[in-house]
C-alpha positions in Angstrom: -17.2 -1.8 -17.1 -14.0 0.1 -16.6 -12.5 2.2 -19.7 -8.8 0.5 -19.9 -7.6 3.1 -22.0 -8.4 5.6 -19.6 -6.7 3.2 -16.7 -3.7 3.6 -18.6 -3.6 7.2 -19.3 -3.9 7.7 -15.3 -1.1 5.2 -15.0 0.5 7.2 -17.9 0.0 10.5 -15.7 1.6 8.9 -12.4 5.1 7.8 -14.3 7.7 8.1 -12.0 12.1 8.8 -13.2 11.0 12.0 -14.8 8.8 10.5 -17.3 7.3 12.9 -19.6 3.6 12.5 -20.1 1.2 14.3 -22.8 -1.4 15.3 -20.0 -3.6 16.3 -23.4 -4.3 12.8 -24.1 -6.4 12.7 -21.0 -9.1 15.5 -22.2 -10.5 13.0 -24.6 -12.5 11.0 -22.3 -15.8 12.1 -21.4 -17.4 12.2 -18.2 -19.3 9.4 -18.5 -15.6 7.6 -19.1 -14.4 8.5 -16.2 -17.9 7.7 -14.0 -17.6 3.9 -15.3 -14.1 4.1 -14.0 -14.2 5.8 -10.8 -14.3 2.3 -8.8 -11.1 1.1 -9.9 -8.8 4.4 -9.4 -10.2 4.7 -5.8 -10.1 0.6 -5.2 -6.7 1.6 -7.0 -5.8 3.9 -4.5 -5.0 6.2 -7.2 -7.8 8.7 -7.1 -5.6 11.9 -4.3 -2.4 11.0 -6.1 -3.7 11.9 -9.4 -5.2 14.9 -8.8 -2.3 16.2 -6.7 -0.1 15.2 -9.9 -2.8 17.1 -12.1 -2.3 20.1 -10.1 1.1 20.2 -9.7 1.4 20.0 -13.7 -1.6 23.0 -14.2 -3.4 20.0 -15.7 -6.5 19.8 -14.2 -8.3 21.1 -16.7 -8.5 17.8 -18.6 -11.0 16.5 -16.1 -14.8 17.1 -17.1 -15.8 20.0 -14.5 -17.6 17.4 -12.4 -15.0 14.7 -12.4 -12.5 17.1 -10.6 -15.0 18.4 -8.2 -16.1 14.7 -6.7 -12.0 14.6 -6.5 -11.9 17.6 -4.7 -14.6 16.5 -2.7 -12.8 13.3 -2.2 -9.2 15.4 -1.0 -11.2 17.5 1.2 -13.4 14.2 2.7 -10.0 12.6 3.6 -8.2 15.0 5.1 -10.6 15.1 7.4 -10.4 11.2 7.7 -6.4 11.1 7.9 -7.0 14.0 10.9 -8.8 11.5 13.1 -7.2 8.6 12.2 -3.7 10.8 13.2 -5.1 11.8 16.3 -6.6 8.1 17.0 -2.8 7.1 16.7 -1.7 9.5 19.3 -4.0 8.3 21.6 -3.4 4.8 21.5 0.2 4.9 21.3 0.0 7.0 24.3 -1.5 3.9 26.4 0.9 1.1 24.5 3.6 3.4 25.6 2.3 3.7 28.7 2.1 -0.2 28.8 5.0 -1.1 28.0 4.3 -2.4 24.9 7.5 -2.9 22.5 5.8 -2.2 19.3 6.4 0.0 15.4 3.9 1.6 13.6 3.6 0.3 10.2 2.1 0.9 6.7 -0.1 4.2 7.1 1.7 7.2 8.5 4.8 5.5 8.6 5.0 5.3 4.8 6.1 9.2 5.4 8.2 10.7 4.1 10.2 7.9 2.1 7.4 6.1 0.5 4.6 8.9 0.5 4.8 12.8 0.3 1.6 13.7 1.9 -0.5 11.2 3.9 -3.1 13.0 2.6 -3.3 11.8 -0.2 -3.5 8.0 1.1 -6.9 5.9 1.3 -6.1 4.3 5.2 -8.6 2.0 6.4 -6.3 0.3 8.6 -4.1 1.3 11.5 -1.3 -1.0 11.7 1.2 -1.9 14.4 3.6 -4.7 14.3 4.5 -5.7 17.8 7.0 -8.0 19.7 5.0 -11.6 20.3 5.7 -10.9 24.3 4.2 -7.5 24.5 1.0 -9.2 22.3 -1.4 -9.5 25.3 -0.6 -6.2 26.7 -1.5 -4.6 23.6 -5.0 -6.5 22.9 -5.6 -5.3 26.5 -4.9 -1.4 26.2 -7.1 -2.0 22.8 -10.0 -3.6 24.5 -9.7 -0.8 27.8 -10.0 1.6 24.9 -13.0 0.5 23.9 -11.9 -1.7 21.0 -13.7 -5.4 20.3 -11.8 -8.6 19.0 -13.3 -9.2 15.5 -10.9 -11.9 14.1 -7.6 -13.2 14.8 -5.3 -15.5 12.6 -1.7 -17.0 12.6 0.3 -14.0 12.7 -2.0 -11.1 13.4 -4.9 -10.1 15.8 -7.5 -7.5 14.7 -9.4 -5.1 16.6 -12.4 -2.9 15.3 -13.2 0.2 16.9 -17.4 -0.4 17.8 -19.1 2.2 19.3 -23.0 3.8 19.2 -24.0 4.4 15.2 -20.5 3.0 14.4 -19.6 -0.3 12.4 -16.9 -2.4 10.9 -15.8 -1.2 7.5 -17.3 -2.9 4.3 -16.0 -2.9 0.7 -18.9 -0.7 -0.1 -18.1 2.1 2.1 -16.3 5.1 0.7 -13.0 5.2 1.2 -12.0 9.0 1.7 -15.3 9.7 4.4 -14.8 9.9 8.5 -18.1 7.6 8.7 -15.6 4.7 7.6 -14.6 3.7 10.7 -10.9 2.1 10.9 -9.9 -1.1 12.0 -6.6 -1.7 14.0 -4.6 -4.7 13.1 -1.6 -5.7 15.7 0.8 -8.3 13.9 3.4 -10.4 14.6 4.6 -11.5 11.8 3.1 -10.4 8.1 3.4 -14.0 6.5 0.5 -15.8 6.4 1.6 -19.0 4.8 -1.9 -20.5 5.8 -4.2 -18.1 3.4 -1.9 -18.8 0.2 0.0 -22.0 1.1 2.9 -20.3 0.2 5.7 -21.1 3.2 8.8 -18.6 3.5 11.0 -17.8 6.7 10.0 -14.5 7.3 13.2 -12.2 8.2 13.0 -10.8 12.0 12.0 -7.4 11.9 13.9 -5.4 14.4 11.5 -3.6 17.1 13.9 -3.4 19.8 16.1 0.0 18.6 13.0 1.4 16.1 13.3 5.1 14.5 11.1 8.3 15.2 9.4 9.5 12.8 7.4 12.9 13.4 4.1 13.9 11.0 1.2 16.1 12.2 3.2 17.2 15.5 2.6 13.3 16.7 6.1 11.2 16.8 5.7 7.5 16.4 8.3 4.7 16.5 8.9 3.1 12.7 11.3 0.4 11.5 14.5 0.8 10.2 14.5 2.0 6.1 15.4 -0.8 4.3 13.0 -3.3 7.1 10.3 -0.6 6.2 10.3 -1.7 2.5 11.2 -4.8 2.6 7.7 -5.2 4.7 5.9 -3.0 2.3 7.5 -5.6 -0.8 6.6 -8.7 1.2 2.9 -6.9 1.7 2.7 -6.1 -1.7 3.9 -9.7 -2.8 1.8 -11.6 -0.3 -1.6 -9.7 -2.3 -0.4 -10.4 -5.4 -0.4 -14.0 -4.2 -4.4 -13.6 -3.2 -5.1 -12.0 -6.7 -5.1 -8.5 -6.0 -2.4 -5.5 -5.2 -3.8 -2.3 -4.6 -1.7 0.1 -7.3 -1.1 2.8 -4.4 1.3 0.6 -2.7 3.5 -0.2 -6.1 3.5 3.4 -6.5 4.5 4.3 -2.8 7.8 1.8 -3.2 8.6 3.4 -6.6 8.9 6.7 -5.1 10.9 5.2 -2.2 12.9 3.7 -5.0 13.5 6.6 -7.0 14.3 8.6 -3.6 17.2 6.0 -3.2 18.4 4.3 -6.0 21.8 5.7 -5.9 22.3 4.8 -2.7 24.5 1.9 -3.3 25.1 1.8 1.0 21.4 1.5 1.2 20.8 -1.4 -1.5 23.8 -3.1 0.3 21.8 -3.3 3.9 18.8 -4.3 2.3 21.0 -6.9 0.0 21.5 -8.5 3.4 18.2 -9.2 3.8 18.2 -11.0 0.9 21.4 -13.1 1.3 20.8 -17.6 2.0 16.9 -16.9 1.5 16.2 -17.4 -2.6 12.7 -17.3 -2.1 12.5 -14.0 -0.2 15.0 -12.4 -2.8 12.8 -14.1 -5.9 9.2 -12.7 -3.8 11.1 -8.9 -3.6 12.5 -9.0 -6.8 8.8 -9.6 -8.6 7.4 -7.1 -6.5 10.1 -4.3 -7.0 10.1 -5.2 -10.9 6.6 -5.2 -11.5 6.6 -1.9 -10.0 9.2 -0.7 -11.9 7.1 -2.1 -14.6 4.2 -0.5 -14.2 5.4 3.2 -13.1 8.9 3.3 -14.4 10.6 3.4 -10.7 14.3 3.1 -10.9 15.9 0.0 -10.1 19.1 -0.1 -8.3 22.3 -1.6 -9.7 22.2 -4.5 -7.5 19.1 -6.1 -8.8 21.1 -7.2 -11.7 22.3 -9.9 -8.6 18.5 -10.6 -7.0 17.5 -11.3 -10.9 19.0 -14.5 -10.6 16.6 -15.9 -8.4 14.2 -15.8 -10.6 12.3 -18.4 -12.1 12.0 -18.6 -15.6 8.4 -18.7 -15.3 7.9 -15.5 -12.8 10.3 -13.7 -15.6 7.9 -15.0 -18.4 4.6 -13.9 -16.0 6.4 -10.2 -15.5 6.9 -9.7 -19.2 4.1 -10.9 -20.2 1.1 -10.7 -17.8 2.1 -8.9 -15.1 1.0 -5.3 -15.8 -2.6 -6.7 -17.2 -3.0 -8.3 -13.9 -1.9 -5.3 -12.0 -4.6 -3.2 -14.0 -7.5 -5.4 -13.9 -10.4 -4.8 -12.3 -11.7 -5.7 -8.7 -14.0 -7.7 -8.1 -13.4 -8.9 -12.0 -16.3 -7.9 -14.3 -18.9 -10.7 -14.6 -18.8 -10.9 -18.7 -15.2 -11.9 -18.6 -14.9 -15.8 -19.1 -11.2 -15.5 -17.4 -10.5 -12.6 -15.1 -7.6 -10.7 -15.2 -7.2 -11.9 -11.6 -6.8 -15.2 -12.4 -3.3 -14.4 -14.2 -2.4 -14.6 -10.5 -2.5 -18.5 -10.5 0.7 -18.2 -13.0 2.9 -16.7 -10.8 
C-alpha cells in the first residue's frame, strides 16, 4: 500500500506560484517507502517531473541512492521512448499531409512549450490527433497503409495500434518510460464521449481549419489555437475525473500553462468566450482549473471570480472537501479499503 505522506511530500515538492518547499522533509522516508510507492508517482505521471524539480533545487540527495538511480534509469529509458515516438510523428504526419488530411496534433508534443517544458519528462503512450470528420477516412487509410490495425473505435474517436513482429498493444502492466511499450494512435473527432459517463454537453468546435505551428525536435506539427489547446486539455482532464481517475501529470501541465498566463487578461477573455451561453462547459472547466489550483497552487486568473458562479453548491462542497483525496488516491484502489478513494468521484 502506498505511503500518503510520502504522496504528499512529492505533491509538496511540485508546488507551483513560487511556493517554497522544505525539500528536507523528504530524506525521512526510507527506501522501502518509496518502493511501496513507486506505482502511483509513475501511474501519477509524476515520477521525470520530480526528479527534474529535485535537480534543479540540488535536492537529490534526499532520495535513497537507489530510488534516484531507477529514476535516472527511468529519464534515460524515456528519452529514448519520446525519440521514436517524435520521429513516429514525423513520419505519419508526412503521409496525412500528403493526403490531405485537415488534422492538429494534440495532447503529447503539443503540450510544448505552454503546458510542458521538456517532453521528456512526459510518460506518452498515446499519439493523438484530432481531425476534421471529412478528412476521417483518409486518415484511417494512410494509418492502415502504414501498417497500423483498427483495434477499437467509439462515438467520437477511432484507434489504431501499431502491430508488427514481437510487437503488441500496450497493457497497464507495461512500463511506462521503456521503447518496448509500443504506442497507440488515437484520431478523434470530437473528445466528448457522453456515452462512457452519461454525462451530455455540446462540445465547442475546435477550430482545425487555420491551426498554429509548433516546432520541437526539428519536426513542425500543426496545434490548435492556445486557449482551444487548454480548454481540450480541461475538458480531458474533466471527462477522467468523471470515470474515477485523472492522471496528476495533466493537472500539473495546465497549472504551469496557468501560471505562464495568468496575467494575461486578453488571453482569459478569448478563452471566457468559450465559456459564454454554455453553464455546464464553464461549471466542467472551472472544477478542473480549481482542483488543480488546488492541488499544486496554480494561479487562477481574475476572471474565474465570474466562471465560479456556475458552480453547483455541491461541486464547491466536493472541491473543498474531497477533491484533493480523490486526486491522490490510488489506482487501481487498494483491496483493504471498504470505500475507495475513487468512488468520491460518484459525488461530483
Amino acid at each position: 500500500m502506498m505511503n500518503w505522506k510520502l504522496a504528499e511530500g512529492i505533491i509538496g515538492c511540485l508546488q507551483l506560484s513560487g511556493r517554497s518547499y522544505d525539500f528536507g522533509q523528504m530524506a525521512r522516508f526510507s527506501a522501502r517507502d518509496w518502493e511501496r510507492t513507486m506505482g502511483w508517482i509513475d501511474r501519477a505521471g509524476l515520477t521525470l517531473y520530480l526528479v527534474e524539480r529535485l535537480k534543479a533545487c540540488g535536492a537529490t540527495e534526499v532520495l535513497p541512492p537507489r530510488v534516484l538511480a531507477r529514476f535516472e534509469q527511468n529519464l534515460a529509458d524515456n528519452r529514448c521512448r519520446v525519440d521514436h515516438l517524435l520521429y513516429e510523428t514525423g513520419c505519419i504526419n508526412e503521409k496525412l499531409d500528403h493526403a490531405g488530411v485537415q488534422y492538429v496534433v494534440i495532447k503529447g508534443f503539443s503540450l510544448w512549450p505552454e503546458f510542458c517544458s521538456n517532453p521528456y519528462l512526459r510518460t506518452q503512450c498515446d499519439l493523438d490527433y484530432l481531425v476534421a470528420r471529412q478528412s476521417l477516412r483518409s486518415a484511417q487509410n494512410v494509418l492502415l497503409e502504414f501498417g497500423y490495425e483498427e483495434r477499437r473505435s467509439r462515438s467520437h474517436v477511432q484507434e489504431f495500434a501499431f502491430e508488427r513482429p514481437l510487437q503488441r498493444v500496450p497493457s497497464q502492466f507495461d512500463s511506462p518510460y521503456k521503447l518496448q511499450t509500443t504506442p497507440m494512435v488515437e484520431l478523434h473527432v470530437g473528445i466528448w464521449e457522453d456515452m462512457e459517463h452519461h454525462v451530455p454537453l455540446e462540445e465547442p468546435a475546435f477550430v482545425l481549419n487555420s491551426p498554429r505551428l509548433e516546432e520541437w525536435g526539428g519536426l513542425r506539427f500543426p496545434v490548435l489555437s492556445e486557449e482551444d489547446a487548454l480548454l481540450l486539455q480541461v475538458l480531458h482532464a474533466f471527462q477522467h475525473m468523471l470515470s474515477y481517475w485523472v492522471k496528476l501529470s495533466w493537472l500539473l501541465e495546465i497549472g504551469r500553462f496557468m501560471e505562464k498566463r495568468w496575467r494575461d487578461s486578453l488571453f482569459w477573455k478569448r478563452f471566457s468566450q468559450h465559456l459564454e451561453g454554455a453553464p455546464r462547459l464553464a461549471e466542467f472547466s472551472t472544477i478542473a482549473l480549481e482542483l488543480t489550483a488546488k492541488i499544486f497552487s496554480a494561479p487562477m486568473p481574475e476572471v474565474a471570480q465570474h466562471w465560479r458562479q456556475f458552480l453547483r453548491p455541491s461541486a464547491r462542497l466536493w472541491l473543498d472537501n474531497y477533491g484533493q483525496s480523490w486526486a491522490l488516491g490510488e489506482r487501481p484502489p487498494h483491496k483493504s479499503k471498504v470505500f475507495p478513494d475513487s468512488k468520491l468521484s460518484l459525488l461530483i
